[in-house]
PyMOL CGO cylinders between C-alpha atoms (Angstrom):
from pymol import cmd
from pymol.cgo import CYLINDER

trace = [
    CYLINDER, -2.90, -53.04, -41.55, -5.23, -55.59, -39.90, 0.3, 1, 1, 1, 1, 1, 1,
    CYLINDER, -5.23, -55.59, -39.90, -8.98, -54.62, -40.29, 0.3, 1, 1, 1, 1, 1, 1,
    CYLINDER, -8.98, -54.62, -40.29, -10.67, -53.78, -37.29, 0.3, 1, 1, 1, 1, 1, 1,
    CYLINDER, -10.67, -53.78, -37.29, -13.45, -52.20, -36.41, 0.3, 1, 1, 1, 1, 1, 1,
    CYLINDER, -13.45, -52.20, -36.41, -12.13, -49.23, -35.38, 0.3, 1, 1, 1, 1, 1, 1,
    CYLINDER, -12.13, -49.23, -35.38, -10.16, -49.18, -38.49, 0.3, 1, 1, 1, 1, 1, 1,
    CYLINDER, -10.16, -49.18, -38.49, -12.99, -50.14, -40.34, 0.3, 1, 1, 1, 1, 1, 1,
    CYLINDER, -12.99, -50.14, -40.34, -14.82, -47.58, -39.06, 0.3, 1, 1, 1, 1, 1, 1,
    CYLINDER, -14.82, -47.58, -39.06, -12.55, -44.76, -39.84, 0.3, 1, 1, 1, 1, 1, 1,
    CYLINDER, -12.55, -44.76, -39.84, -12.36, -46.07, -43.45, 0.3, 1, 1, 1, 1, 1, 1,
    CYLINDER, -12.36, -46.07, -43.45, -16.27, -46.59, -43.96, 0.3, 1, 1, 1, 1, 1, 1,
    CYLINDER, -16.27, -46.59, -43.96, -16.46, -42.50, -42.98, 0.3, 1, 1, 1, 1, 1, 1,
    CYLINDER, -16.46, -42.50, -42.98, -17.02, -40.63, -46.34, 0.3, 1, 1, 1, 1, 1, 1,
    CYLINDER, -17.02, -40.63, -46.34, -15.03, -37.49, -44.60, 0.3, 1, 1, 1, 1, 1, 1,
    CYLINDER, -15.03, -37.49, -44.60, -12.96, -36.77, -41.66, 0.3, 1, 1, 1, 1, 1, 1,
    CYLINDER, -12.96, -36.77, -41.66, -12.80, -32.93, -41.46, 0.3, 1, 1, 1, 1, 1, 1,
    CYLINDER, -12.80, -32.93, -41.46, -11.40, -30.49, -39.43, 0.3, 1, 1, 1, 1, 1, 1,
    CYLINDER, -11.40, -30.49, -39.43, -10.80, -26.39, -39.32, 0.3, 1, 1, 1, 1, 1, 1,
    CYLINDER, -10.80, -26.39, -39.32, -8.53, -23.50, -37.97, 0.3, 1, 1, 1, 1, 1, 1,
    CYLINDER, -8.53, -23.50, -37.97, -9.67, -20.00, -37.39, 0.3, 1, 1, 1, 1, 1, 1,
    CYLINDER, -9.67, -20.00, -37.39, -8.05, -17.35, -36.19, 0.3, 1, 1, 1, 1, 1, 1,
    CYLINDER, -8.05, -17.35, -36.19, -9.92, -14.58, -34.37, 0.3, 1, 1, 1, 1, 1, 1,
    CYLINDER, -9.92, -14.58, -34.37, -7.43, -12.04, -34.43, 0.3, 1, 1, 1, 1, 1, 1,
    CYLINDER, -7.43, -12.04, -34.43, -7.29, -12.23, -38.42, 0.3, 1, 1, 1, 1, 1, 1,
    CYLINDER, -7.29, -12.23, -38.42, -11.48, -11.93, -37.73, 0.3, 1, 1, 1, 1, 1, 1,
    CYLINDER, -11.48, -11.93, -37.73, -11.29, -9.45, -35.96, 0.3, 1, 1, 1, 1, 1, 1,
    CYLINDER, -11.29, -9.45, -35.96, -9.29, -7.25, -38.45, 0.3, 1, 1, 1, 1, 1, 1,
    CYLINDER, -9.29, -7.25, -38.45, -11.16, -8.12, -41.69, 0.3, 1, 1, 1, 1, 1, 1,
    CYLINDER, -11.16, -8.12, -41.69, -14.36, -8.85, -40.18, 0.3, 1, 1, 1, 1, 1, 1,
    CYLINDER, -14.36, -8.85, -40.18, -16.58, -10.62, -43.11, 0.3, 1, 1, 1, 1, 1, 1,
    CYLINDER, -16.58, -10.62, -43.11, -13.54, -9.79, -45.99, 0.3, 1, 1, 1, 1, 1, 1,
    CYLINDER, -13.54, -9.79, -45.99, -11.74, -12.40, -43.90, 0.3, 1, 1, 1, 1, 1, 1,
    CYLINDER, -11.74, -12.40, -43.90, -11.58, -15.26, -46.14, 0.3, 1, 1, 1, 1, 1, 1,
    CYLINDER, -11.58, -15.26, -46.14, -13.67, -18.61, -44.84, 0.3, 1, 1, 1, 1, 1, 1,
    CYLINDER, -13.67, -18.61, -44.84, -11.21, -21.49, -43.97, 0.3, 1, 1, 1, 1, 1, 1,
    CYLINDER, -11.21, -21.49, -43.97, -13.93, -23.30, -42.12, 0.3, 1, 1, 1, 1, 1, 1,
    CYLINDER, -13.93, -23.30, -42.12, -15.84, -23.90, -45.64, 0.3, 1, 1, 1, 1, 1, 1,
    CYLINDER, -15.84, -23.90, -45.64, -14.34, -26.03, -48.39, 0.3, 1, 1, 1, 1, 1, 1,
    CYLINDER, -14.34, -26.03, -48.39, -12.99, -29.34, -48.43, 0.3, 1, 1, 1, 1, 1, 1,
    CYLINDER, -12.99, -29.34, -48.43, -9.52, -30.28, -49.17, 0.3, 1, 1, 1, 1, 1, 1,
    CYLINDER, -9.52, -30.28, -49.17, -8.88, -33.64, -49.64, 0.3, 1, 1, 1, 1, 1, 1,
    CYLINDER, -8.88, -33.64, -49.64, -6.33, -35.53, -47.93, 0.3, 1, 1, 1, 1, 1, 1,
    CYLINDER, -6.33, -35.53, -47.93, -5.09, -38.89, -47.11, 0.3, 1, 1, 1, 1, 1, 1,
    CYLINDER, -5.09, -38.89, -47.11, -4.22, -38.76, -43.38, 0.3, 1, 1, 1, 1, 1, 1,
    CYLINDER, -4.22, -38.76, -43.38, -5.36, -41.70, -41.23, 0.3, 1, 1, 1, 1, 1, 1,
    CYLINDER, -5.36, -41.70, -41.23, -5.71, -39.87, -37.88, 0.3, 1, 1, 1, 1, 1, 1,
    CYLINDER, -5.71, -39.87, -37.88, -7.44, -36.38, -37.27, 0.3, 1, 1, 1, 1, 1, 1,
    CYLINDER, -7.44, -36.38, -37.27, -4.23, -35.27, -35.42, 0.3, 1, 1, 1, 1, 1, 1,
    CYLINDER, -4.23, -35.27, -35.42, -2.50, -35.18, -38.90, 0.3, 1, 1, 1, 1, 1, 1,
    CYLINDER, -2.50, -35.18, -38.90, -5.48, -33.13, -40.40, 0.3, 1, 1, 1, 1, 1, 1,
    CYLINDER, -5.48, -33.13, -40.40, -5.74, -30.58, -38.03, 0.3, 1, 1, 1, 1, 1, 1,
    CYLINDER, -5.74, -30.58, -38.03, -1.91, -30.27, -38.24, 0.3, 1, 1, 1, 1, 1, 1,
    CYLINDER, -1.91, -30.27, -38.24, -2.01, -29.78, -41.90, 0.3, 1, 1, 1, 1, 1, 1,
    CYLINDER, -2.01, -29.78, -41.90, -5.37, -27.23, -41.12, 0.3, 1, 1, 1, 1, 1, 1,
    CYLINDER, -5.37, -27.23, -41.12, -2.93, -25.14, -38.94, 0.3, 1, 1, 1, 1, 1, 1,
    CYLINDER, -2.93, -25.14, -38.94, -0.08, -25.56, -41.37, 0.3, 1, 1, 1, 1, 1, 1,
    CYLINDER, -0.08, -25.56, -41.37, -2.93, -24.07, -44.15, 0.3, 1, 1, 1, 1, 1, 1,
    CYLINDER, -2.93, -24.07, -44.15, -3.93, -21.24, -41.54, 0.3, 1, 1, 1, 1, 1, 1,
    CYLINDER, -3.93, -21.24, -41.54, -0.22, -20.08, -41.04, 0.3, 1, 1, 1, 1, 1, 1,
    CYLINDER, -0.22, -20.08, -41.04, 0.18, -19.52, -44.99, 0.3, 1, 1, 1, 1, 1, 1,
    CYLINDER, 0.18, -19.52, -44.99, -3.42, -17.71, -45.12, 0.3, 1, 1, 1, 1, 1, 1,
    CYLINDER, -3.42, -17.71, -45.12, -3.15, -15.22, -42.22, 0.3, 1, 1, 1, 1, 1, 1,
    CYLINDER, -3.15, -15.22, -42.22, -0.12, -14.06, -43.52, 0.3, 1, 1, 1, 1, 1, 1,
    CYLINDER, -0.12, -14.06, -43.52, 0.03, -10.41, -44.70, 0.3, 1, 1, 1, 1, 1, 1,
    CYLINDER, 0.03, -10.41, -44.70, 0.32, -10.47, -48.18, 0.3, 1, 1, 1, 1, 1, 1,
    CYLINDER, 0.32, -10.47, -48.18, 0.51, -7.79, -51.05, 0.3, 1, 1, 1, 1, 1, 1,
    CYLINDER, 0.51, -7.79, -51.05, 1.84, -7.77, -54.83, 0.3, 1, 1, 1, 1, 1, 1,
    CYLINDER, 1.84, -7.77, -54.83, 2.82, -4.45, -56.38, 0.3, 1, 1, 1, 1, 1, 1,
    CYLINDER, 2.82, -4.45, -56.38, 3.76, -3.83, -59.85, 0.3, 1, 1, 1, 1, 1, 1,
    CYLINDER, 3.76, -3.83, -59.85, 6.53, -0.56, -59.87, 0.3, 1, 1, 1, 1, 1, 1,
    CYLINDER, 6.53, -0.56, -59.87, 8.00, 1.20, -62.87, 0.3, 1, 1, 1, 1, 1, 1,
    CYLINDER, 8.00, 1.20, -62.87, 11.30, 2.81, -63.15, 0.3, 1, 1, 1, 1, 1, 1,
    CYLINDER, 11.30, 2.81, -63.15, 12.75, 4.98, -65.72, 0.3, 1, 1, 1, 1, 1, 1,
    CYLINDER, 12.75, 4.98, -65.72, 14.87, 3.52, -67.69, 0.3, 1, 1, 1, 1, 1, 1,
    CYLINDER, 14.87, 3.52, -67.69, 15.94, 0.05, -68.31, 0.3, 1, 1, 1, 1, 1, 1,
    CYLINDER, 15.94, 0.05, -68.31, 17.22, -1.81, -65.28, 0.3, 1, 1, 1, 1, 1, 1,
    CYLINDER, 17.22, -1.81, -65.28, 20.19, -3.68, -66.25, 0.3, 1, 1, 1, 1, 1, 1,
    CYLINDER, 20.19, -3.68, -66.25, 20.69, -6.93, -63.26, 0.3, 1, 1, 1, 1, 1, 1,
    CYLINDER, 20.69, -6.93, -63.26, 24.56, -7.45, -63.88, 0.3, 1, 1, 1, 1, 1, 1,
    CYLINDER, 24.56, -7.45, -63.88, 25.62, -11.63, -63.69, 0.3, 1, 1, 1, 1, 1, 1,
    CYLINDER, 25.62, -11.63, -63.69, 21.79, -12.70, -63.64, 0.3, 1, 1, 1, 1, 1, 1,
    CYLINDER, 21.79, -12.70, -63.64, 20.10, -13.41, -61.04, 0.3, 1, 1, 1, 1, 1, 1,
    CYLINDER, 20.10, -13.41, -61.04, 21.17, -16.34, -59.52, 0.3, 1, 1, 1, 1, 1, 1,
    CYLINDER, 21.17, -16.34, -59.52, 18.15, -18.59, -57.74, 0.3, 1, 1, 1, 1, 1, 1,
    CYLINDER, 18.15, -18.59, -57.74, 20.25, -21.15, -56.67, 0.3, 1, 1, 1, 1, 1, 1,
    CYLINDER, 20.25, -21.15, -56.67, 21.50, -18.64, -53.27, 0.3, 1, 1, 1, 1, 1, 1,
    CYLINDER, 21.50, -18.64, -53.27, 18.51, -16.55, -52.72, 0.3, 1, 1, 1, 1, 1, 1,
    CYLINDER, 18.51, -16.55, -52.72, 15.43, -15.09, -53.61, 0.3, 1, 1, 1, 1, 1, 1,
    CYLINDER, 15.43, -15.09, -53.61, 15.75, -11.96, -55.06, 0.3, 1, 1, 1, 1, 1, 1,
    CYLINDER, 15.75, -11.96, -55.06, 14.07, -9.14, -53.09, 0.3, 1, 1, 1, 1, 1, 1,
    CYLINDER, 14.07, -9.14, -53.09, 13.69, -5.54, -52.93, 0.3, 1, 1, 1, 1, 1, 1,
    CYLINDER, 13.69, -5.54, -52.93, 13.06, -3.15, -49.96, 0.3, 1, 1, 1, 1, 1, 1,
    CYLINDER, 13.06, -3.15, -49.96, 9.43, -1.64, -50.79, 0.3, 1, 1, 1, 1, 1, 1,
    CYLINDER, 9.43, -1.64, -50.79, 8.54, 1.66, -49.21, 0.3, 1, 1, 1, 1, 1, 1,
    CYLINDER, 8.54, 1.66, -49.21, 5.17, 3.13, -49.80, 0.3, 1, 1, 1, 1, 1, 1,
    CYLINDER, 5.17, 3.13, -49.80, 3.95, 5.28, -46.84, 0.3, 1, 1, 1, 1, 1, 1,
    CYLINDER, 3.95, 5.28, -46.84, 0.64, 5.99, -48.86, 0.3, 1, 1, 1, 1, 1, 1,
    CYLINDER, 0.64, 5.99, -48.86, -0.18, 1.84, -48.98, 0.3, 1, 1, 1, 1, 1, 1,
    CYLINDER, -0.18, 1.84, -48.98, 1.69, 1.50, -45.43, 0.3, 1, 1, 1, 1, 1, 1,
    CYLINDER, 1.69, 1.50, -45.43, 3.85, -0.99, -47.04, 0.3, 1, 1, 1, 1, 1, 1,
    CYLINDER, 3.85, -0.99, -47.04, 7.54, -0.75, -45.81, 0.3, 1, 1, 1, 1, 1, 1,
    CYLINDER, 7.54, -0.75, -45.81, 9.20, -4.60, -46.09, 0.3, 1, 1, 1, 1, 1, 1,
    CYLINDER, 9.20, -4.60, -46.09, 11.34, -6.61, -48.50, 0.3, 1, 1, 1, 1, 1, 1,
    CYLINDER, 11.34, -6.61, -48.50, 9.15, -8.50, -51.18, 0.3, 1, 1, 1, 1, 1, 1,
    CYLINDER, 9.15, -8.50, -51.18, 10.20, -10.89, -53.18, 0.3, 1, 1, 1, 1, 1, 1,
    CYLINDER, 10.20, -10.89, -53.18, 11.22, -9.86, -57.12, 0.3, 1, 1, 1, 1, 1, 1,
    CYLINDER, 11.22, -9.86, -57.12, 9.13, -12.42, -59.44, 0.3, 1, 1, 1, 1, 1, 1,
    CYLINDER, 9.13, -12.42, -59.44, 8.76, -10.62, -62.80, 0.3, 1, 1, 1, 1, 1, 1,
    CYLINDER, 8.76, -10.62, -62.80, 10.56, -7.99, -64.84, 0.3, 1, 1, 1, 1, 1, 1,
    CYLINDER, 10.56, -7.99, -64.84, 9.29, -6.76, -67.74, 0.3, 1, 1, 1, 1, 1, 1,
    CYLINDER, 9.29, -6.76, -67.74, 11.22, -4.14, -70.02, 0.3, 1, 1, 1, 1, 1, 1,
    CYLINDER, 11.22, -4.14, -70.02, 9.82, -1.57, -72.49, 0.3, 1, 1, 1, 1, 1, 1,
    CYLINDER, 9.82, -1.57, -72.49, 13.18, -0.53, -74.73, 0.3, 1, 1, 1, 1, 1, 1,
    CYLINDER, 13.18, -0.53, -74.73, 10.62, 1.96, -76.61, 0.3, 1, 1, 1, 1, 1, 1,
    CYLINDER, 10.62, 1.96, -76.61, 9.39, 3.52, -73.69, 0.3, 1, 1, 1, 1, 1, 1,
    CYLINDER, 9.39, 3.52, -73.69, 12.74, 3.46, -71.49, 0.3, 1, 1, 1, 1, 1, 1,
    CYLINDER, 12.74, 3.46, -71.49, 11.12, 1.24, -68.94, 0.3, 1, 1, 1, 1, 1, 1,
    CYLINDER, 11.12, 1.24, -68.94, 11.29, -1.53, -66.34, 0.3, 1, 1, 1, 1, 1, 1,
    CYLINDER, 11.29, -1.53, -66.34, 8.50, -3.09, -64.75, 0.3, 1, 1, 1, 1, 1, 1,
    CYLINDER, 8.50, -3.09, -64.75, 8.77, -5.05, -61.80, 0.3, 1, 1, 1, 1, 1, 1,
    CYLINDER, 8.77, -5.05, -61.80, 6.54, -7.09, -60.33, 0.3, 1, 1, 1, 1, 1, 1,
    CYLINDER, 6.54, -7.09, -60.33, 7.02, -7.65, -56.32, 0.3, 1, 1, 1, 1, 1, 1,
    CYLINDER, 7.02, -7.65, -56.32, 5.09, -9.67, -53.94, 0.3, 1, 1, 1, 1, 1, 1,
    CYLINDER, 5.09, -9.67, -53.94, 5.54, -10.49, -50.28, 0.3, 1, 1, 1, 1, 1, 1,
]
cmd.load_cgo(trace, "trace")
C-alpha cells in the first residue's frame, strides 16, 4: 500500500473506535443493560465501515435473549446411537411457565448420578 497521508494518518491514530446501542434492549433493562459503548476490542480493520460492521455484528450476539438452565430427571437418561454433532445440535423443548421460558435450547452437558438415579442436563439458548 503506498503511504500517503491519508493513509498515514489513519495509521499514526492510536485507536479508531466505534459503538452500537440499542434502545429497545435499554429500554427493557434500563442500567442492568450491559455497556457496549465502554471497552475496547481490538481489531485490525483499515476503514471504520468494517468496525462498525463488526460493532453491529457484536450487538446482534449481545441483545439476544439468553438463559442456561440446569434440569434433573429421575432416573438415568439413556441417548441411544450417541449424539451425533456432525447433523445438528442437540436441543430440547424447555417449558417453564414460572421463568416464562418456553423455546428449544441447546443440550451442552449431561451429567449422570448412577447412585442417586439421576441425569442432569445442562441447557442453554
Amino acid at each position: 500500500m503506498p503511504a500517503t497521508p491519508a493513509r498515514i494518518g489513519f495509521i499514526s491514530q492510536e485507536f479508531r473506535t466505534d459503538f452500537a446501542e440499542d434502545i429497545a434492549v435499554k429500554a427493557r433493562y434500563g442500567n442492568a443493560a450491559r455497556d457496549t459503548t465502554s471497552g475496547i476490542v481490538e481489531t485490525f480493520f483499515d476503514t471504520l465501515a468494517d468496525v462498525k460492521a463488526i460493532a453491529e455484528e457484536r450487538l446482534t450476539l449481545l441483545k439476544a435473549d439468553r438463559r442456561k438452565v440446569k434440569a434433573t430427571t429421575r432416573g438415568i437418561v439413556a441417548f441411544t446411537g450417541g449424539l451425533d454433532f456432525s447433523q445438528n445440535l442437540p436441543a430440547m423443548r424447555v417449558i417453564d411457565p414460572e421463568k416464562l421460558i418456553d423455546r428449544n435450547m441447546a443440550l451442552v452437558s449431561i451429567k449422570r448420578s448412577y447412585g442417586a438415579n439421576t441425569t442432569e442436563l445442562g441447557l442453554w439458548g
